[in-house]
N, C-alpha and C positions, 0 to 999 in steps of 0.2 A: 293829185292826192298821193301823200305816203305810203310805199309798201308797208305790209307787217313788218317784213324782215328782212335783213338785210345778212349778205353773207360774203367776204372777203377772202380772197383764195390770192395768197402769194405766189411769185411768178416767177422763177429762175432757171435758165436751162435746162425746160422739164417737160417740154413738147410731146418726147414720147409717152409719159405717161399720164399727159395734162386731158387728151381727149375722155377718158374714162371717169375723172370727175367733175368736170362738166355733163355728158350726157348725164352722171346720176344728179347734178343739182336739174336739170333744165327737168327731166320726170317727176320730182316732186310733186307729192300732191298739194301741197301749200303751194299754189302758184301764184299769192299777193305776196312776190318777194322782190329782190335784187341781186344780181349777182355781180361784185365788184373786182376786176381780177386786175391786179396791180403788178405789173411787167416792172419788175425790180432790172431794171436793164441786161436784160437777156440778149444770149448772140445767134441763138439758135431762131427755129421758128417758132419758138411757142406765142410769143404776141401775135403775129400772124394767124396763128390758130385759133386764137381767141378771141380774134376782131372776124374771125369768119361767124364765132356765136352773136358777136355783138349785132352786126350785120342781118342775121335771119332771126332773132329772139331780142324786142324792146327790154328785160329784163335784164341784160346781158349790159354791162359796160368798162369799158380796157380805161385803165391810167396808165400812164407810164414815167418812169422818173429813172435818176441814172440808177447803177448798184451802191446799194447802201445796206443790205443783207435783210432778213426776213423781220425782224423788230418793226424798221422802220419804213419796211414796204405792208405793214398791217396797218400801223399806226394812218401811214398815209391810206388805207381803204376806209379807216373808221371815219376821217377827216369829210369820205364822202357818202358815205353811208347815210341814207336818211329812215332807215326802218324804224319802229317800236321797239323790235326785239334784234339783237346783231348776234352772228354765228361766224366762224372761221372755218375752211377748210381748204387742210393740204392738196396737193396735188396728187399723193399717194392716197386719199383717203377717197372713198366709195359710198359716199351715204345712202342707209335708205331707203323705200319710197316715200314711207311715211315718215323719214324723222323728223321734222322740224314739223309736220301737224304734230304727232306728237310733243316733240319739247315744247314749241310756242303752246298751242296747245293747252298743255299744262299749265304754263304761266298764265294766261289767261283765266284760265280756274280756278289760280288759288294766289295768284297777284306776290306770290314768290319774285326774288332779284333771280336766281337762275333755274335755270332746269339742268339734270344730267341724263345721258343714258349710261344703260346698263355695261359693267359690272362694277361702276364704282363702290357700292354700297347696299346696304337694307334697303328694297323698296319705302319712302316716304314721300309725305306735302310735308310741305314749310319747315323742312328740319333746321341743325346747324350745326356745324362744323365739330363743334364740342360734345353734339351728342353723336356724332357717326365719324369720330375720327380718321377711320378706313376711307373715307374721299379724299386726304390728302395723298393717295396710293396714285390717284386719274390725275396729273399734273397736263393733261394735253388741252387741247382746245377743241378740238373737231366732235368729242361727245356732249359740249355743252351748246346750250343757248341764254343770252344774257337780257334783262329787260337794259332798255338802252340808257333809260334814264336811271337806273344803277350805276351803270359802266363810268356816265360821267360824274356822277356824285362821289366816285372814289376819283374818279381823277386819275382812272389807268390808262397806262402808257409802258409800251412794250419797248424794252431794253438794246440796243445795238447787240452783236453779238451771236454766236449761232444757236444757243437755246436758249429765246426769249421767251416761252411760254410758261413753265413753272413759276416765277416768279409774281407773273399776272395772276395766274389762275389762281394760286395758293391766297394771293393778294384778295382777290374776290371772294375765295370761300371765309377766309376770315371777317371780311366787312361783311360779308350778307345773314342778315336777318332770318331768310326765310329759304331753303333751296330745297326742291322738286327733285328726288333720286327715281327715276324711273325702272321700271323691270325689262325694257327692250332695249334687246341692242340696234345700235342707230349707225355703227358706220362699220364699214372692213375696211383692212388699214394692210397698204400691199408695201413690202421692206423697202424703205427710199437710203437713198446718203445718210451715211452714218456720220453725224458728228464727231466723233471722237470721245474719247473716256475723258480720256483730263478735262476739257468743257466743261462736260456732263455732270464731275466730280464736284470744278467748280463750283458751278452752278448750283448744285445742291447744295453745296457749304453755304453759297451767299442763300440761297433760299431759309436754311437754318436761321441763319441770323434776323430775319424776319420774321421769322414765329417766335426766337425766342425773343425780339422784342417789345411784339404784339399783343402774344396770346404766349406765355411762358407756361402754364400749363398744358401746353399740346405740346412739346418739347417731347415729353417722352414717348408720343406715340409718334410723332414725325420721325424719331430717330430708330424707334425699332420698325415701322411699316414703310420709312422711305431709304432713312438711308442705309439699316442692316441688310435690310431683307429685297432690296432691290437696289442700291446704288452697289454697297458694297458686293451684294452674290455677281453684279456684273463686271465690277473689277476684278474678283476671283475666279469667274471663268474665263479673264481673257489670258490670266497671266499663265497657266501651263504652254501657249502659243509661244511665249518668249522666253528667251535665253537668260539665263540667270544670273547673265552681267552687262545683260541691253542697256543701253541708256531708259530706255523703254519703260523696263520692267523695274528698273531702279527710280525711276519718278513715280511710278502709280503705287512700287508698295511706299512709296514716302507720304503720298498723298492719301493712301489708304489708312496708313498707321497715325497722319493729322488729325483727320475726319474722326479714328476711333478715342483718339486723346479726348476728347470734346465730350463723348458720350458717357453715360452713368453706367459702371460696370454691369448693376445690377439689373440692365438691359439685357447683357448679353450673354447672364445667368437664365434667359428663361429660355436660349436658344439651342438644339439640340447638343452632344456633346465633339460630335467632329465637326462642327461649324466652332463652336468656343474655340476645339485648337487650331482652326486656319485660323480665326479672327484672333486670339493668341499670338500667332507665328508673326501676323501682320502688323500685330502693332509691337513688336518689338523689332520687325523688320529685317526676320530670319528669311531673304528671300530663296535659300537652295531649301532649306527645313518643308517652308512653304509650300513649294512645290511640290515637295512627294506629298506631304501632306493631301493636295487637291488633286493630286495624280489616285488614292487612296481609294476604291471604293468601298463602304461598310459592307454595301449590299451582298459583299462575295463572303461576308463569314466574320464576325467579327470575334474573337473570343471574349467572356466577361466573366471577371475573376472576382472572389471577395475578399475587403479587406476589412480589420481593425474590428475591433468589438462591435461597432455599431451594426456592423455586417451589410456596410456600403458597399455598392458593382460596379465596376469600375471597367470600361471597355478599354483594349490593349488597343486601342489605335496609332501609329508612329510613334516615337520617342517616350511611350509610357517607361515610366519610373528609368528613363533615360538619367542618371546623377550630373553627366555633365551638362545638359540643356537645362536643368532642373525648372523641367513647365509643372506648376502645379497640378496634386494629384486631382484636384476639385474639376478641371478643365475634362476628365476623364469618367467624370460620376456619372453615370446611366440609369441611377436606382429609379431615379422619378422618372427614366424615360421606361421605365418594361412595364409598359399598359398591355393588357392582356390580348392575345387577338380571339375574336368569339364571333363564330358564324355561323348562319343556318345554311347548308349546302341545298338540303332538295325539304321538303314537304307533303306531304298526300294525307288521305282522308282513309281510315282503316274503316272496313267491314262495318263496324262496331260504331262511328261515326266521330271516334276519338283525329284530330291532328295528330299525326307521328311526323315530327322534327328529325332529321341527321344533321348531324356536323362537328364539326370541331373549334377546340378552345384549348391556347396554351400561352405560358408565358416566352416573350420571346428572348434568345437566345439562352435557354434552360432544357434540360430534356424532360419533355412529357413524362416521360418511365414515373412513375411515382407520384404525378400529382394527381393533387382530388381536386372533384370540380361537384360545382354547387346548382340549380338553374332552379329560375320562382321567379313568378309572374304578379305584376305591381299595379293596381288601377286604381289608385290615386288615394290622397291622404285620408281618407273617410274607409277605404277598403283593408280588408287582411289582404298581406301576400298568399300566395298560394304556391306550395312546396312542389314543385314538378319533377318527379321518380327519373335517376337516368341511368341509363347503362352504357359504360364504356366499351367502345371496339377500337379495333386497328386500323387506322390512315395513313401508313407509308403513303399516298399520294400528298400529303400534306406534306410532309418531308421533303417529295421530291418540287413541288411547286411554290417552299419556298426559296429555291434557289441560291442553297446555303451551304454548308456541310459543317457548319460547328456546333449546332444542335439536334436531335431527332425528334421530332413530333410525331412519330409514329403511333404513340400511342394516346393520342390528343382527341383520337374520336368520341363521339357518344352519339345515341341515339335517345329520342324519351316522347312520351305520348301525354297529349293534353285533352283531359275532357273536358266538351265545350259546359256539360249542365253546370259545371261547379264556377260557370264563369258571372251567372245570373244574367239580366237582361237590360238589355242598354246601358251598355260599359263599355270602358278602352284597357286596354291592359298591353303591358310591356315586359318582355323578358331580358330577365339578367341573369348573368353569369356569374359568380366565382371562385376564382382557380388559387391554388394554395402549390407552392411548391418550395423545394428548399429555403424553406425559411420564410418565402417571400408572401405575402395574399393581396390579392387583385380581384377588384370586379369591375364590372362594366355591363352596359346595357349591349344584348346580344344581335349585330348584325345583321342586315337579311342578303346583304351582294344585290347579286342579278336573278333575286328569289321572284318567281310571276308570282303573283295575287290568286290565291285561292281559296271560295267559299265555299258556303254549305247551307242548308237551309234545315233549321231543326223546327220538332214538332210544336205545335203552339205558333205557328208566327212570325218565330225570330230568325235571323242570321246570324250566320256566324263567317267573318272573313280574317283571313289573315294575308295583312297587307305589309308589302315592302317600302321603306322611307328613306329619306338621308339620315335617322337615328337607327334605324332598326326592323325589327319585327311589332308590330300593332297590330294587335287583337279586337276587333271592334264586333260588337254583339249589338245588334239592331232591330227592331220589329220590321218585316216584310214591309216596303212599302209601294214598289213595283216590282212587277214582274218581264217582262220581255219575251212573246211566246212565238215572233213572226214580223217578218221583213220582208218586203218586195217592191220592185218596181209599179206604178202604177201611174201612167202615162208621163207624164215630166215631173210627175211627183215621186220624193221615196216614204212610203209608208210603214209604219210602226204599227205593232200590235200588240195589245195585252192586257194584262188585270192590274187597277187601282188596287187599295185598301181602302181609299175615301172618292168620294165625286170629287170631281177636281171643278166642278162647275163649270156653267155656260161659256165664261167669257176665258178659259183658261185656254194655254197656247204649248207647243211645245217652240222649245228655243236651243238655237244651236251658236255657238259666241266662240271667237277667237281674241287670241291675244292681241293679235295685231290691233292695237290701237282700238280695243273691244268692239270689233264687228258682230253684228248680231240679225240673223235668218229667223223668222216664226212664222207656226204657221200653224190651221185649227188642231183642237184635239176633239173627238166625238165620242161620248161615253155611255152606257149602258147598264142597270143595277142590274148582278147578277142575284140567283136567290139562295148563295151564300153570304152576300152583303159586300160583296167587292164589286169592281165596275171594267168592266173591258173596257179597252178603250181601242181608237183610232188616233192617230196622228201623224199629220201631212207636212214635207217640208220641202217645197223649191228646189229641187238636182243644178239647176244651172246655175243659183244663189250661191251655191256650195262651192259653186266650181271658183279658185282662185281669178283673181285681173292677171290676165299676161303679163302686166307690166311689173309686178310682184316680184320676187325671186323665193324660189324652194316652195313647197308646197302647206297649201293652211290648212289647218288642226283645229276641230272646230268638238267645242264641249255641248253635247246633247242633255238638255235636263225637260224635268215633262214640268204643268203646274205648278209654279212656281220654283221651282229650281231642286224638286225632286231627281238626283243622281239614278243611274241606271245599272244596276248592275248585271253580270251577265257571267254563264254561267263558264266554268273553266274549259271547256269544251269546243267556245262559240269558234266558230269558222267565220272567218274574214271574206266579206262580198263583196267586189266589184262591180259598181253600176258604172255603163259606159254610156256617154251623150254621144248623138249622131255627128258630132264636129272632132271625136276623138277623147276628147278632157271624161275622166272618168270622176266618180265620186268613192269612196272604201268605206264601205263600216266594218270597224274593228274594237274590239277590245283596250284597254288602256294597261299599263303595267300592273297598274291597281286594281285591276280586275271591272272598270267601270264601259260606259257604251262611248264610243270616239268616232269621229268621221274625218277624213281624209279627202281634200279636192285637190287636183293636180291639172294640168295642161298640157294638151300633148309634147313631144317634144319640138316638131315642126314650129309651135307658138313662139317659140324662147325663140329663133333663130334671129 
């Protein structure tokens, strides 16, 4: 009978590093696989080592053929691949435990041509290439899995040459239908042999010519997400290494300044304004200009000056308003780039029960001295904003941490107080900024950093939390709907305790679930009416359940929800417990950033050895 999957692992003088992905394919927990390792004519012993897996594991099986390079030492593992579903993996790459349950997995479920893992793109099922452009960024093979009868209906076939992969992979993302972007990452990828840049350059030119003769509308995001913002940033950090009359560095900016010829300028109008002038310098193939340019960093201070009626900012970076180089002043515009910076530094709950905010907002490289700043809070099209009072203070620390000396934000602080009644109940709301200085006005929705999560419970019922995001600060106003009053050990159980708002009824469970490929612990809840009309409850969850497989790596993060997927919140306060099993492997309940109930299983360290 057919495995599921079949997986292909090229072979070339890589013995030292071959044992390490092998042992992670043979732990897999998909174990309906193949693993097909194709000894491209190696001199070392890695065929030897991999006839030693063959030898102890029927999954395991060695081709061997002369050197013909990794194209055609894949192409030869697909020839014997008999799985469902085919996967490749380098010698440098470490998948896993569950990746390929996962990837296969998925296909399975949603009968997609591939699966990816993470961090190609937006978690999706059955997307395509045109809605999630960003997956032309994953040009490799090791995070994908392919349904097989996909693979042959395109008729892919991997290229001679030392980077065969982009060309396949982009090949397939444009032919399929349907592809599976997953939220887990599925392999670590340890630095192997560097192909070389010119290849690599190639390579992506011939790759271009493939989209744009396929799919000519992806053209503009293949050229700003592959080859500005990663082919080219990787030919512009190699070249400060080289002499400025290397042969070296005289092929790659020629090859640099090709690739940019090709591209629609106004690509690389939306890229910041010291990347315009390397990319400038490069395609006009200034390679000494070049240099200082990428030798330059903004970060130490850049000055910005105003010009012309319009009252454009324009940063002094190298050869500004240089006459004899004459690089355009446009290459040098910043105005669109001074997005204000706005952040909430600390947060607390006053006396009185108002949030009091600090922090600071300025435009950057402007001096605070004199700007005004604006802060009101937005929940949504149907609500008034709401005008939140501030008062300015002094932040020299802000000055000193940003690491600068052409501007002072010293006087960029404010502090200002939000009362939760005027926020009503069961609402989100968001605050924003905006800051007004010379001339210029910005706003922006207002940060939160490394702000913890802190609630409040007001009279009547409700909550009040303000929570930290990758947008910001979220105000969320919600009727009580647990409370959390008690935690303890209770023989191999860890037990919960506290007050409903509702019966969560007979057959309700608490449940604890991780990402990992959604594992999921439950276990009873026992509830009680009290004769205020809320319900204490009980509820029981497996310690040893909780504790990660050895075989795992890092430790699992498991989300506690009671009665249907009621969140837990807890107060800012809460102290983090250790329950320890008699084998060493503890369990932690802890808090979440967001202020919610989290649990923590680990292994000792003796397990891992």
């Amino acid at each position: 009978m057919s495995p599921k999957l079949s997986v292909v692992v090229p072979l070339h003088n890589a013995e030292p590093r071959l044992a390490r992905c092998l042992d992670a394919l043979a732990a897999q927990t998909l174990d309906d696989l193949e693993v097909i390792v194709v000894d491209d004519g190696s001199t070392d012993d890695g065929a030897v080592l991999a006839d030693a897996y063959v030898r102890r594991d029927p999954r395991f099986r060695l081709v061997r053929q002369d050197h013909r390079g990794p194209g055609p030492a894949r192409n030869a593992g697909v020839l014997e691949a008999t799985g469902e579903y085919l996967a490749f993996a380098e010698v440098d790459d470490v998948m896993a435990r569950r990746a390929y349950d996962l990837l296969a997995g998925s296909l399975e479920l949603t009968g997609s041509d591939l699966a990816v893992g993470a961090p190609s793109g937006p978690v999706a099922e059955g997307t395509r290439l045109e809605r999630h452009p960003c997956l032309l960024r994953d040009r490799t093979l090791g995070t994908k899995v392919f349904r097989r009868a996909f693979w042959d209906s395109c008729g892919l076939e991997f290229p001679a040459g030392p980077c065969p992969d982009p060309p396949v992979t982009v090949t397939a993302l444009l032919r399929a239908t349907a592809v599976d972007v997953l939220p887990d990452a599925v392999r670590s990828r340890r630095p192997g042999p560097d192909t070389g840049l010119v290849p690599r350059l190639a390579g992506a030119r011939s790759v271009r010519r493939l989209v744009a003769a396929h799919a000519p509308r992806l053209l503009p995001d293949y050229d700003e997400l592959v080859l500005i913002d990663i082919e080219l940033r990787a030919l512009l950090a190699a070249l400060p290494d080289r002499l400025p009359d290397s042969p070296d560095a005289v092929l790659l900016t020629r090859l640099g300044a090709e690739l940019l010829a090709e591209i629609d300028p106004a690509l690389i109008r939306r890229f910041p304004s010291i990347d315009r002038l390397r990319l400038h310098l490069l395609g006009r193939r200034m390679l000494p200009e070049l240099l200082v340019a990428l030798r330059y960093d903004p970060r130490d201070g850049t000055p910005v000056v105003r010009r012309g009626r319009r009252g454009r900012r324009y940063a002094e970076h190298p050869f500004f308003e240089d006459a004899a180089l004459d690089v355009p002043r446009s290459v040098y515009d910043v105005t669109d780039e001074l997005v204000p910076e706005a952040r909430i530094d600390r947060a607390s709950w006053t006396r009185e029960g108002r949030l009091r905010i600090e922090g600071h907002a300025y435009i950057p490289y402007l001096d605070a001295d004199g700007s005004r700043l604006r802060l009101w809070l937005t929940g949504g099209r149907w609500r008034r904003p709401i005008r939140v009072p501030v008062r300015r203070v002094l932040r020299p620390d802000v000055t000193a941490a940003s690491g600068q000396s052409v501007a002072s934000y010293d006087h960029s602080g404010f502090t200002a107080e939000i009362d939760p009644a005027r926020l009503g109940a069961a609402t989100e709301w968001r605050l924003y900024a905006a800051v007004a200085n010379q001339g210029l006005r910005r706003r922006r929705m207002v940060g939160a950093g490394g702000l913890r999560a802190t609630g409040r419970e007001l009279a009547g019922g409700v909550r009040v939390q303000a929570l930290p995001d990758e947008w910001g600060l979220l105000l969320r106003v919600r009727p009580v709907e647990v409370e959390l009053t008690g935690h303890r050990r209770a023989g191999d159980q860890l037990e919960l305790s506290g007050r409903l708002a509702r019966d969560p009824g007979l057959l309700a469970r608490v449940t604890a679930t991780t990402g990992r490929g959604g594992r999921w612990v439950r276990g009873p809840i026992e509830a009680s009416r009290r004769t205020d009309g809320w319900f204490d409850f009980r509820a029981r969850l497996p310690l040893a359940e909780l504790i990660r497989d050895p075989g795992e790596s890092g430790d699992v993060g498991w989300e506690i929800t009671l009665a249907g997927g009621i969140e837990v919140p807890l107060p800012d306060d809460f102290a983090e417990t250790d329950y320890r099993l008699p084998d060493g492997s503890e369990f932690v309940l802890t808090r979440t950033r967001t202020g919610l109930l989290h649990g923590v299983g680990r292994v000792p360290l003796h397990a891992l050895a």
